[in-house]
C-alpha positions as a LaTeX table, in Angstrom:
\begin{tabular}{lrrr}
\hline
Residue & $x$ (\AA) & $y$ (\AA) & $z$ (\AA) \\
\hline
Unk1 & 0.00 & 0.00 & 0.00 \\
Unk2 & 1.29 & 3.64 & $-0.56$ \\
Unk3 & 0.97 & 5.92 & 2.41 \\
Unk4 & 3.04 & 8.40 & 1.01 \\
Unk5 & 3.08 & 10.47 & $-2.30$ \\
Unk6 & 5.66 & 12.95 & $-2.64$ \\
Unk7 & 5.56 & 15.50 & $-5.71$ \\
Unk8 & 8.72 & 16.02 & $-6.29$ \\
Unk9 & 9.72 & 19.72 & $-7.79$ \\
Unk10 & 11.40 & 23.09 & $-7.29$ \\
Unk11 & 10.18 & 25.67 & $-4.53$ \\
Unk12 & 9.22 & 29.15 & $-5.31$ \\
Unk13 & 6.73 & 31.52 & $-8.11$ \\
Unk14 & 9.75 & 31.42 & $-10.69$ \\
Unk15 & 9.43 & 27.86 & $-10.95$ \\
Unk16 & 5.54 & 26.91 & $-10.39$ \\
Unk17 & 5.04 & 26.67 & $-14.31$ \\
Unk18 & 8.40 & 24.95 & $-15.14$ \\
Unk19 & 8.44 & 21.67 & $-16.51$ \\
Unk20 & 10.45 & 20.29 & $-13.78$ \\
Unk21 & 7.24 & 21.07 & $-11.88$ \\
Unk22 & 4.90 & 19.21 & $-13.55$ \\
Unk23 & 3.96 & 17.14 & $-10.32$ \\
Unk24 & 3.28 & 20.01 & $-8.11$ \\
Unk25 & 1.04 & 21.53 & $-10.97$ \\
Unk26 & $-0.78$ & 18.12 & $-11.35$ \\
Unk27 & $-1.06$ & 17.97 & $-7.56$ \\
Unk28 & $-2.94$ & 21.58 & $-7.94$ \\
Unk29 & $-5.18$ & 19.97 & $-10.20$ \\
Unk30 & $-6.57$ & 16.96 & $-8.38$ \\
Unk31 & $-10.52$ & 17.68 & $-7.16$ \\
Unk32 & $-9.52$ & 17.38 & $-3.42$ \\
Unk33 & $-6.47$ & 19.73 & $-3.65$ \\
Unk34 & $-8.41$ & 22.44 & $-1.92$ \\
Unk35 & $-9.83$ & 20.60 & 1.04 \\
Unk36 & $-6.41$ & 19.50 & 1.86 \\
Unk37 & $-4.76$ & 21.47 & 5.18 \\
Unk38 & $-1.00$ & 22.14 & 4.73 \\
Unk39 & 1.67 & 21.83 & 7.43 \\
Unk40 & 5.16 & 23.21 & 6.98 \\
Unk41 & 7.36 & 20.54 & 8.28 \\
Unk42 & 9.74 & 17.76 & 7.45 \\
Unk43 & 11.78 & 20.20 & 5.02 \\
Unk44 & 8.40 & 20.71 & 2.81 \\
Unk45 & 4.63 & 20.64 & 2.98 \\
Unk46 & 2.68 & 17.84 & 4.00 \\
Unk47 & $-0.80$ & 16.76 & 4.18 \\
Unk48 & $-2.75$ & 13.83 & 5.18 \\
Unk49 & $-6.15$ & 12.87 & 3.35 \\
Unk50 & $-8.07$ & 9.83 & 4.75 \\
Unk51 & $-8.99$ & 7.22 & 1.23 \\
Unk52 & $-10.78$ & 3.96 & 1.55 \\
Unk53 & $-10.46$ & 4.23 & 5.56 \\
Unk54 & $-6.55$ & 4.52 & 5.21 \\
Unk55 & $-4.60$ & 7.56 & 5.76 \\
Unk56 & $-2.18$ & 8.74 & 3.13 \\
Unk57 & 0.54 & 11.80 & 3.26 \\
Unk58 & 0.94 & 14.22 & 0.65 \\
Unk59 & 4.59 & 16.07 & 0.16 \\
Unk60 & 5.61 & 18.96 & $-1.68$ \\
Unk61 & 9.48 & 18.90 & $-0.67$ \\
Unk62 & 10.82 & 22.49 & $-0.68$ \\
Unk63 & 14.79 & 21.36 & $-0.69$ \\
Unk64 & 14.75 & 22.19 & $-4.35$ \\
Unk65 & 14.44 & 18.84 & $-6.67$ \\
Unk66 & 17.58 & 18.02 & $-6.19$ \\
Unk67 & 17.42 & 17.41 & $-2.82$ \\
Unk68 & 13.99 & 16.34 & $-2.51$ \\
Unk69 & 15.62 & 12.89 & $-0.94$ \\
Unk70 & 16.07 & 14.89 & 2.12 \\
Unk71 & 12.08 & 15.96 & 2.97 \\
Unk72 & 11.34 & 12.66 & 1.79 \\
Unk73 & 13.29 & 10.75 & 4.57 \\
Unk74 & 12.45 & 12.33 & 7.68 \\
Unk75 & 8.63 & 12.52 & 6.82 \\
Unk76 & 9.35 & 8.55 & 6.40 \\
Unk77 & 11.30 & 8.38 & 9.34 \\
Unk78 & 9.08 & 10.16 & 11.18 \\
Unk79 & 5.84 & 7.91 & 10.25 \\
Unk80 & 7.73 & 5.25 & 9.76 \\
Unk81 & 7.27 & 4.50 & 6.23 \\
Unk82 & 8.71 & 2.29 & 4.26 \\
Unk83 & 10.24 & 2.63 & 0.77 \\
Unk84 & 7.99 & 0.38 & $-1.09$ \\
Unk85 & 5.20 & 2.52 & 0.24 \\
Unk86 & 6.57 & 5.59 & $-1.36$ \\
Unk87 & 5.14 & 6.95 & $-4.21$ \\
Unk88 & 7.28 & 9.63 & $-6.42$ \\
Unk89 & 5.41 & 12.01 & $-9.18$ \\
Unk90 & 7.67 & 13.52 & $-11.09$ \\
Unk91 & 8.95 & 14.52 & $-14.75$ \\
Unk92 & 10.53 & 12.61 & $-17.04$ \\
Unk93 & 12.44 & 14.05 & $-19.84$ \\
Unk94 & 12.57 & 10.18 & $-21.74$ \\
Unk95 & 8.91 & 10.00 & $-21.98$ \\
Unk96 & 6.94 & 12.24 & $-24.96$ \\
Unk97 & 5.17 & 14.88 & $-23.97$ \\
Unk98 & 1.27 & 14.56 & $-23.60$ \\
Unk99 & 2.25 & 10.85 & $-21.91$ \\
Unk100 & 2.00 & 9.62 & $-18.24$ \\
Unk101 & 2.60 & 6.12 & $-16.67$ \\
Unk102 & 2.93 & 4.20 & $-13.24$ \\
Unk103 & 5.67 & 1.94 & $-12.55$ \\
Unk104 & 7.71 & 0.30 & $-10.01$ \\
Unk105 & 11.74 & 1.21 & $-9.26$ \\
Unk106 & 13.99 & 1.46 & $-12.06$ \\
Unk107 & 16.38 & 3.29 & $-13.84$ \\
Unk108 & 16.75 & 7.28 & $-12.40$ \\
Unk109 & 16.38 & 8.55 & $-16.42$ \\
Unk110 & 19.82 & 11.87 & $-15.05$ \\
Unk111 & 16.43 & 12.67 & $-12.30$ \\
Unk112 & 18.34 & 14.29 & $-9.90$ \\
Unk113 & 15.38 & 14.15 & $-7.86$ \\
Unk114 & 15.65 & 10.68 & $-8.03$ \\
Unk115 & 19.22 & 10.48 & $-7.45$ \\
Unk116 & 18.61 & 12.40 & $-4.12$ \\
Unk117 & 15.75 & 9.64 & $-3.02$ \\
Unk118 & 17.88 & 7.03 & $-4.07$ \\
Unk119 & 20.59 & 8.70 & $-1.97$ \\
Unk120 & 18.59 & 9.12 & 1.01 \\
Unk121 & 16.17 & 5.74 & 0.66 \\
Unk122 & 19.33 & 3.59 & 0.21 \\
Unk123 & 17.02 & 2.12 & $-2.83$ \\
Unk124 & 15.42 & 2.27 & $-6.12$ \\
Unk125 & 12.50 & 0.28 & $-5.11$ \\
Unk126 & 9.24 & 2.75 & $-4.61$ \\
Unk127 & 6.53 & 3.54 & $-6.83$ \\
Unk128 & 6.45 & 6.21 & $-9.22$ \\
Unk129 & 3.83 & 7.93 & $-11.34$ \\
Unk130 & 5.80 & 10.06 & $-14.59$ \\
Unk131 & 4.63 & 12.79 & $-17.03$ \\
Unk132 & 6.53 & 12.84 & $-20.01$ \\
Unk133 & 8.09 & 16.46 & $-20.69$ \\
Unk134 & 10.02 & 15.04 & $-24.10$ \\
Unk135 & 13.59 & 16.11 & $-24.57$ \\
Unk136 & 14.91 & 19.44 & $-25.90$ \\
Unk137 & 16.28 & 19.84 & $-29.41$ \\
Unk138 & 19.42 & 21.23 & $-28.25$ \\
Unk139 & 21.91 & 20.30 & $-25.21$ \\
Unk140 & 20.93 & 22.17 & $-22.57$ \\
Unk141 & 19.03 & 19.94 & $-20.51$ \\
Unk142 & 19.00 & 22.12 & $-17.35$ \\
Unk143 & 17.80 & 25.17 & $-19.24$ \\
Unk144 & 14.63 & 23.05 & $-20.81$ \\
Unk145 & 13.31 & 21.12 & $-17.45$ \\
Unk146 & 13.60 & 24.87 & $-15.96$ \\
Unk147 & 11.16 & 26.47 & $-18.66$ \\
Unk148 & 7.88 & 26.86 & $-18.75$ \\
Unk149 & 5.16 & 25.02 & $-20.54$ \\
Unk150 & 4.03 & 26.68 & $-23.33$ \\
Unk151 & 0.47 & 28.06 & $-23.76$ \\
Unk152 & $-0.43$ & 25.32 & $-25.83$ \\
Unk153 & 1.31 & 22.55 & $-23.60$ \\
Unk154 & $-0.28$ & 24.17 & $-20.67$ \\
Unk155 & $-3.73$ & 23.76 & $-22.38$ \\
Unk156 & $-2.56$ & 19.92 & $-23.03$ \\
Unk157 & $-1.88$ & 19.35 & $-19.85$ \\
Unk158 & $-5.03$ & 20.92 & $-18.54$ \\
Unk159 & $-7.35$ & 19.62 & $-20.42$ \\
Unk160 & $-6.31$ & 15.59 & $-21.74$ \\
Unk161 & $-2.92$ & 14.56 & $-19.38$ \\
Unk162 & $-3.86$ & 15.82 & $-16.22$ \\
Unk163 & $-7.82$ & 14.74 & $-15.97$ \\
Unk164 & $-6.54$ & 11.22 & $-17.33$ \\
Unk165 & $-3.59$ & 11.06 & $-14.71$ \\
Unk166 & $-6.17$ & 12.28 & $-12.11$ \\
Unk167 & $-8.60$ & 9.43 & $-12.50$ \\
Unk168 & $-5.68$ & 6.81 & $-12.84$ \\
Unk169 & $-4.52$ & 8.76 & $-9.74$ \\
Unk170 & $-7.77$ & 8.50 & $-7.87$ \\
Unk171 & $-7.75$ & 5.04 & $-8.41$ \\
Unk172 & $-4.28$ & 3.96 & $-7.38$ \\
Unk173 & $-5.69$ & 6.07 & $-3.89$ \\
Unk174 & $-8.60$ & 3.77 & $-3.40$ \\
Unk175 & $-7.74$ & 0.42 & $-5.00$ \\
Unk176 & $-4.05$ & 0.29 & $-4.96$ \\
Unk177 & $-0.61$ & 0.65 & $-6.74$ \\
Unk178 & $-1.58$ & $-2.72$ & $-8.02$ \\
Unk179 & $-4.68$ & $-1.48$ & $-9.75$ \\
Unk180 & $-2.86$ & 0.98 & $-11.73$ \\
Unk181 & 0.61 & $-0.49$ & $-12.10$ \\
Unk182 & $-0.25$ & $-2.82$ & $-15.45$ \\
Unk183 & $-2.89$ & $-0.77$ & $-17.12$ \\
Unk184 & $-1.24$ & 2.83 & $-16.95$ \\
Unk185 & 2.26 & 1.78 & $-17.52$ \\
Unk186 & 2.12 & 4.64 & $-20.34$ \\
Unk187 & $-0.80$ & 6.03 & $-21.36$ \\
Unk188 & $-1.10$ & 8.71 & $-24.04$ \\
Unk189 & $-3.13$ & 11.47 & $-23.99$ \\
Unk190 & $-2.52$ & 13.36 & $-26.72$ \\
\hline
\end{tabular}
């Protein structure tokens, strides 16, 4: 079971449209984002939501992505949480844009976000749910994950990838990684 479902991105208004932040924006999307009560805490900002009479935590790590490992482990520690009931939604620059999928450890794809839970979990082995940002034309990597959607992605995003991902979402919440794992391994939205 996942108790805890960390979106992993970059903290502050210069980077809330950023593709690196994809997760926090989909977070902002989900129907029961407003109800949710925000504690500053553990290095981030964490919630709790009660789903299918189970409580699950909700983190926004504000370490910057690259250290996101850090929030990540004491809110564990402190709950004691375990990594196969971690749950990491984040960007992935090797999946197309307009694409999202669920799946279980792996490779870290250059994440540093994932490097840093890999650092601090001691393991590759938790759950993630991706949304494919595609890779730049040109070299500069850094400079592409730190721009902002365009209008047109934005619109995407809002209108086919993130009500998809939110449904898939809803049900991983009340039936289980398990339930999600096979059929949204990569879905395509576009």
């Amino acid at each position: 079971m996942i108790r805890l479902y960390a979106f992993l991105g970059n903290y502050g208004k210069e980077f809330s449209n950023n593709r690196h932040n994809v997760a926090w924006q989909f977070l902002e999307s989900l129907p029961f984002y407003g109800e949710l009560s925000w504690t500053r805490k553990f290095k981030g900002l964490y919630a709790s939501r009660e789903t299918s009479g189970e409580r699950i935590l909700l983190l926004k790590p504000e370490t910057y992505m690259n250290s996101s490992g850090e929030s990540i482990i004491e809110l564990m520690r402190f709950y004691r949480i375990e990594p196969g009931e971690v749950l990491a939604v984040h960007d992935e620059l090797e999946m197309a844009f307009g694409a999202f999928g669920f799946k279980f450890s792996g490779g870290l794809g250059g994440h540093n976000g994932l490097r840093s839970m890999e650092k601090y979990l001691g393991t590759r082995d938790f759950a993630r749910l991706r949304f494919g940002i595609g890779r730049p034309d040109n070299p500069d990597v850094a400079g592409y994950v730190l721009s902002d959607f365009s209008q047109s992605e934005r619109e995407i995003l809002m209108s086919a990838v993130f009500p998809q991902a939110g449904a898939a979402f809803m049900k991983c919440l009340e039936s289980g990684f398990d339930a999600v794992k096979d059929d949204f391994k990569k879905k395509i939205c576009l």
